[in-house]
N, C-alpha and C positions, 0 to 999 in steps of 0.2 A: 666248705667249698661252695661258690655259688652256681648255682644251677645255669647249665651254658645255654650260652643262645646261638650256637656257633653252626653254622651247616657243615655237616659233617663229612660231603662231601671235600671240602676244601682243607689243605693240611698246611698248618702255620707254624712256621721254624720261626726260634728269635736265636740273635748269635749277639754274643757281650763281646765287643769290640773295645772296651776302654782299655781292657788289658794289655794291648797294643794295638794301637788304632790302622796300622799299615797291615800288620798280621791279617786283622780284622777285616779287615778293607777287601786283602785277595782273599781270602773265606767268601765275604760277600761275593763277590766277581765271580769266583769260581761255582758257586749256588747258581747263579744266573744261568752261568754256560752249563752248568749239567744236564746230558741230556738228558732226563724224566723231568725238568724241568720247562726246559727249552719244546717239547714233546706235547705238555699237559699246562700250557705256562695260566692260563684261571682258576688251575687248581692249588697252586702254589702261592702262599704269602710268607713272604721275607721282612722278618723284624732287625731293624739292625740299631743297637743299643751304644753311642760310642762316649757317652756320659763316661770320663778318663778317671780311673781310680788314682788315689791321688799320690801313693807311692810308687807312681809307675816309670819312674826316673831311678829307684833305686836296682841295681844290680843284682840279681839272685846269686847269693854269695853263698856258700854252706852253712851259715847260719841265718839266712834273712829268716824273720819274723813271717810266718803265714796270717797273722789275726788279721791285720785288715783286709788282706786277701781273700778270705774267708767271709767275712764279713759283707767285703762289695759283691762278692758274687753272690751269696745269698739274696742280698735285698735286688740284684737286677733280676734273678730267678722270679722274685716272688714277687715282681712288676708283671713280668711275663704270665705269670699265672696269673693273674687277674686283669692281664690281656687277653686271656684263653688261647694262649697259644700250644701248641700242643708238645712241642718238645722243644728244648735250648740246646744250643750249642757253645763250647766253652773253648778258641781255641788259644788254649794255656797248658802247656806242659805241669809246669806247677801247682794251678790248682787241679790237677787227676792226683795228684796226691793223699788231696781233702776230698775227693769226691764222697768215701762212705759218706762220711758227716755230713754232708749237703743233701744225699738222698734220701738221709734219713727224717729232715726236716722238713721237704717240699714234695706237693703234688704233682708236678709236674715232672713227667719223664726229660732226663738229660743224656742227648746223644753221647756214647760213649766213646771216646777218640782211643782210645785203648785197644777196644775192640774192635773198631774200622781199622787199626795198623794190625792186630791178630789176624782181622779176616785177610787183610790186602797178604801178609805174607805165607798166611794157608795156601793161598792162590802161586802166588808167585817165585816160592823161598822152598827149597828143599828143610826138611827137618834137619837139623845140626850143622846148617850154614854160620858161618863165621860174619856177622852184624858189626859195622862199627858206628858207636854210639856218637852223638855232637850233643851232648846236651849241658844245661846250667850247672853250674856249681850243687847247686839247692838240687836240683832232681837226682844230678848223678850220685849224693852222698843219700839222698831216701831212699836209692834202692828200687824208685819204680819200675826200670823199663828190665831190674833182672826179675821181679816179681811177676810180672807180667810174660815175660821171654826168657826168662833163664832158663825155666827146665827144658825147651825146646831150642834153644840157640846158642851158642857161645859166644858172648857178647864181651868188646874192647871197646875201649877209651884211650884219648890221646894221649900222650905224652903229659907232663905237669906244664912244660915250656909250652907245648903247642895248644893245651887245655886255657892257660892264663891267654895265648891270643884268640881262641876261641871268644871267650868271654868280652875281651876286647872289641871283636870285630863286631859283637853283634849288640854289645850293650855301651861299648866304649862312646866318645863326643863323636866323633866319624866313623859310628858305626850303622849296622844295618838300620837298629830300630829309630836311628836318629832320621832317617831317609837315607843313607850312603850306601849306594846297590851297585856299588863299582868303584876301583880304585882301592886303597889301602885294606877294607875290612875285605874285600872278598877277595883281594891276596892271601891274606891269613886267613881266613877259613877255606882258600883252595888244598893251603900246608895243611892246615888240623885232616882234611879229607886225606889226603896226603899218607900223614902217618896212620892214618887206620888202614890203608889199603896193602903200608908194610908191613902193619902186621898179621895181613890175610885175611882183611875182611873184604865179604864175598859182596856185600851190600850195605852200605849208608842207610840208616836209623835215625833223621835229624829227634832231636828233644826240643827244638826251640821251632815256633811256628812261623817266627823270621825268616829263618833259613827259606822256606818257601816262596820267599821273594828271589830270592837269587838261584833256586834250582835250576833251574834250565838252563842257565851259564856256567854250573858245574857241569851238569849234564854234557854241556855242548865243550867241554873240556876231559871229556869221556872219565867223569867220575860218576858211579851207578850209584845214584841218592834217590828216595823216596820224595816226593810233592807229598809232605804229608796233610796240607790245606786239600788239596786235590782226592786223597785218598778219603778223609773225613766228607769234603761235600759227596762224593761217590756214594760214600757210607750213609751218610742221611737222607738221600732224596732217593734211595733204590731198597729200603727197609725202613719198615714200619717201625715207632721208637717203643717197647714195650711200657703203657703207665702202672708201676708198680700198688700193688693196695694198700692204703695208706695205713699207720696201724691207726685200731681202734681209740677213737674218743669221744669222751662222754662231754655232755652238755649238762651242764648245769643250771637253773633257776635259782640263785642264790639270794637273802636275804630275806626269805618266806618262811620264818624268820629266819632271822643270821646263826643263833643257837645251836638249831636246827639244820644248817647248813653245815658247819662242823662238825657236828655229829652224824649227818651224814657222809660225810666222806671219809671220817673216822673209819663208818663200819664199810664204805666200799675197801678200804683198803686191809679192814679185817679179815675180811672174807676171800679177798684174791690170794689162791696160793702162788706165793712168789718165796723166791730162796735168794734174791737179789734185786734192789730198786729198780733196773729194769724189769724186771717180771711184772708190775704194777700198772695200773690202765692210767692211762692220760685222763685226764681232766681238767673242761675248761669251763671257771665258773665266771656268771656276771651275778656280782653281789649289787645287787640291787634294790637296798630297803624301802626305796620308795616308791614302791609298786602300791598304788591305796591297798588300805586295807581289807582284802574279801571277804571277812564277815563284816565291817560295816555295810557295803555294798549289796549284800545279799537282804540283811536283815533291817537296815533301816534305807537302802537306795542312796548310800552316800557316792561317792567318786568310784565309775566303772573300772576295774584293774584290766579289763581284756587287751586293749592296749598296748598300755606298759605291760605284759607276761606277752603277748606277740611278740615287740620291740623286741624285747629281749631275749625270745627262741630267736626269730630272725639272726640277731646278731650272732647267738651260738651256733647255727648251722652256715653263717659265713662265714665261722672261727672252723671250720673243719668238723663239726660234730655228726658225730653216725648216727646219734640218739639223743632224747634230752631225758633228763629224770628232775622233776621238782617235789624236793622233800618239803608238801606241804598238803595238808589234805584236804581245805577248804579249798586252795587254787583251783582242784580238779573240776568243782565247777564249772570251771571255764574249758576246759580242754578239750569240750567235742568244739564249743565255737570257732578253737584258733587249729586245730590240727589238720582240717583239710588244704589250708594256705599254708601249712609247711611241707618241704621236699626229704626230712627224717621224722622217723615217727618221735611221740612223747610216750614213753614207759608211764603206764597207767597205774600210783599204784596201790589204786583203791582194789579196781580188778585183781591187782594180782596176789593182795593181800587174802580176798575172799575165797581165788582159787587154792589160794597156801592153804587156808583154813579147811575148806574141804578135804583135802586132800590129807591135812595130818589127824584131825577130829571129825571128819564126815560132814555132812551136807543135814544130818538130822540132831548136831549139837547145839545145845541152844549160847549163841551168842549176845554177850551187851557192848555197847558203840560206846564209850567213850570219847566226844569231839565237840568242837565248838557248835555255838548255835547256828549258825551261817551253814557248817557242813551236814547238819541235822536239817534242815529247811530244804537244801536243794536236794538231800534226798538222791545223791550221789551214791552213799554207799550202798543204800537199802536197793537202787536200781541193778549195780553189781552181783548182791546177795540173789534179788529176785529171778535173776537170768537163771543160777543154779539151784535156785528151790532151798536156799538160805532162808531164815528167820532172824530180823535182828529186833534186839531189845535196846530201848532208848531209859534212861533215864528220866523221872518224873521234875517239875519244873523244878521243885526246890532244890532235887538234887542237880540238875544242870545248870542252876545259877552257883553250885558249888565250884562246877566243873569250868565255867567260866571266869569264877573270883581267881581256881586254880593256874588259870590260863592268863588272865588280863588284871588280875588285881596288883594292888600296891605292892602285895607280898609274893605276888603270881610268876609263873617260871617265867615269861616276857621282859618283865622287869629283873630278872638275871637268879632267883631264888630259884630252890630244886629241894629245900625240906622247910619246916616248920607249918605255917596255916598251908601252904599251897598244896603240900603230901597230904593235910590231915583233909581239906576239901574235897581234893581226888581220892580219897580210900574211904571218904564216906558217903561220896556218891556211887562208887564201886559196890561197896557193900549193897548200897538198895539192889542194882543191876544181881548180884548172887543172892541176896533173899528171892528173889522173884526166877530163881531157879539158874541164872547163867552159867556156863563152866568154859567158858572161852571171852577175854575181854578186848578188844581192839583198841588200843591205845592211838586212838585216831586222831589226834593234833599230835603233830609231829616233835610240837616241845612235850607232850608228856610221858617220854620213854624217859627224858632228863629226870624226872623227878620218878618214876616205878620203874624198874629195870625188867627188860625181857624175861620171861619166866616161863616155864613149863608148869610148874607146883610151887604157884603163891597164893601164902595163905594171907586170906581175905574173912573176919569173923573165921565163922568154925568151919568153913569153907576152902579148899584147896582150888585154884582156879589157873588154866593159862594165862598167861599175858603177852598178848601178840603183837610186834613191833612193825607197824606200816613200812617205815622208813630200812629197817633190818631187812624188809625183805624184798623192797626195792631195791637195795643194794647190793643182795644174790640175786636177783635175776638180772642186774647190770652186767656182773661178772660173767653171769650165764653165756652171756651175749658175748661180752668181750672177749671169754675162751675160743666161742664156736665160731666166732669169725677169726679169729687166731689159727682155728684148727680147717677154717676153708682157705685162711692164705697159702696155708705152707702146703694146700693139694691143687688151691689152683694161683699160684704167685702171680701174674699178673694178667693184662689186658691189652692188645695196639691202643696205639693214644691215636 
């Protein structure tokens, strides 16, 4: 999400008018004249969106197709979000249908026209009044307005005969949504009001936002119909639209290396307990291998990666990211230079390697670093270590030029290997590291958990040793996070937009 520049004084509706543009039109009009509008009129900005979805000719029949329905509202939603507008308005009987699905993908809070007719008949409608419905084909057969009012109202529908001129009147050639607001279509939808009222309904329920073109001429023909355009603008300019908390997603740094990107989110997804694919944390990655390389840059001053690794946090915290994680541990280098220009933090997780280590082996184990030379140079880790009174042990040259053929040679996990010379380099640079007394190893390049697997009691020479996975344990404390803010939505769900 991008960080707003919006005065927050000022509250900005957008309302998708393609759905029917005359619909749309009195929505708009009637926004205008409300009065906490009309009252406060500098505080209010009005988006009005009438870009026409292109099935909008077709008739909501009990089988029409919702996908592109779905579809256009989403993308005019998520124009509005990156308008910064604060809340949308949809007035479309049909897509309240689809609403879960739509909230569940956008930032942006969407005025609920459901709830404005809940609230309007709290107010107005005794409990167990007899509602007679007018709505589409398509609504009346989904069931929303009993899902909505059925446990509280007993809700009719017109006749089949006077249902088929409903549909007529307001979708037919000379019907309302064509422009015809008098004559033949609002004959037949006086009948459809007609037969609800025979069979005792206490008050009219339109489902079609149409009909609010013509209310006031039922009205003024003493049939008791709801302006439901009227009870919606009521409803949004006199309550504040709640913005729900989006759920958690993670940011990725992808292609430092690519390997290594896979296996990292391998293990985030090993480590989340979930019983079902939605149990699982979003993640959004930018695989991007062409970030220079950060141990050329550290060790010989080739091509700076600060840049490209900005670029590309930036981009994931435009993508919605709460956090970012890069499974790579020479990148960290970089990470105090680019993290004060970002608006979510970067999961450190050399830091958080060291605290794990503490924390399961103590602060007085003697540890050996396993990493490239670039991450041996800036002294990244050893900065970590030194905060909590850590000691780390490096490798002597020969063996770190081991730990590098392991890493970047012909036979090296980079080049896609994971045994043969690449294991026997890294276990015999390991070896020096527990001759020289180590019992905790930090598999500190992110490709080399690919080639030694995480371990508690691996035996190294006559040596039994830990082997500690950076990358495994960035990825529990990803989880970490994506629980505990899982576990603060569901006590505090949401926020005014």
């Amino acid at each position: 999400m991008k960080p707003s520049r919006k005065n927050h004084s000022t509250r900005t509706l957008g309302i998708i008018g393609g759905l029917g543009s005359l619909a749309g039109g009195d929505l708009f009009l009637k926004l205008l004249k409300s009065e906490p509008v009309l009252a406060d009129q500098g505080r209010y900005h009005l988006l009005f969106e009438q870009h026409p979805f292109k099935d909008l000719s077709l008739p909501l029949s009990t089988d029409a197709s919702m996908t592109s329905r779905k579809l256009y509202v989403f993308q005019v939603c998520q124009g509005y979000t990156d308008s910064e507008a604060d809340a949308v308005l949809i007035p479309c009987f049909a897509s309240q249908t689809f609403m879960d699905e739509l909230k569940a993908e956008l930032d942006i809070p969407i005025v609920d026209l459901m709830a404005a007719l809940k609230q309007h008949l709290a107010q107005h409608t005794e409990p167990g009044s007899r509602l007679g419905v007018l709505a589409s084909d398509y609504v009346r057969a989904a069931g929303l307005f009993e899902r909505h009012f059925g446990a509280d109202f007993a809700l009719v529908y017109p006749s089949p005969a006077n249902q088929a001129a409903l549909m007529e009147a307001v979708y037919g050639p000379a019907g309302i949504k064509a422009g015809h607001l008098d004559g033949v279509a609002l004959e037949r939808l006086h009948q459809a009001c007609l037969d609800l009222n025979s069979q005792g309904a206490q008050l009219l329920l339109p489902g079609m936002t149409e009909i609010s073109l013509v209310a006031a001429d039922l009205q003024r023909r003493g049939i008791r119909c709801i302006d439901v355009n009227q009870v919606y603008a009521d409803y949004a300019t006199s309550s504040e639209s709640v913005r729900t908390a989006a759920p958690f997603k993670l940011g990725i740094v992808g292609g430092v290396g690519p390997a290594a990107t896979v296996d990292f989110m391998g293990k985030v997804v090993k480590n989340t307990p979930a019983g079902r694919d939605q149990d699982h944390i979003r993640m959004v990655v930018e695989h991007n291998p062409q970030i220079p390389d950060r141990t050329a840059n550290l060790l010989r001053q080739e091509m700076d990666p600060t840049v490209a690794m900005y670029a590309t946090c930036k981009r994931l915290e435009c993508e919605g990211a709460k956090a970012i994680a890069i499974p790579c541990n020479t990148a960290h280098a970089y990470v105090e230079r680019i993290q004060g220009h970002l608006h979510i933090p970067i999961i450190n997780m050399l830091t958080q390697t060291i605290e794990f280590i503490g924390q399961a082996y103590g602060n007085t184990c003697k540890v050996g670093l396993l990493a490239t030379s670039g991450t041996l140079q800036s002294r990244v880790y050893h900065a970590a270590a030194e905060r909590v009174g850590l000691n780390l042990m490096v490798p002597d040259e020969a063996a770190q030029a081991l730990v590098m053929r392991a890493i970047y040679g012909e036979q090296g996990v980079k080049a896609g290997h994971t045994t043969g010379q690449c294991k026997d380099d890294l276990l015999t640079a390991a070896a020096q590291l527990v001759e020289q007394g180590a019992r905790v190893l930090i598999l500190g390049c992110t490709e080399l958990p690919l080639i030694l697997p995480m371990a508690d009691d691996f035996p190294i020479g006559t040596a039994r040793v830990a082997l500690v996975d950076p990358t495994n344990v960035l990825a529990q404390r990803c989880v970490a996070l994506a629980q505990a803010e899982l576990a603060c939505t569901a006590d505090c769900p949401g926020i005014p937009a």
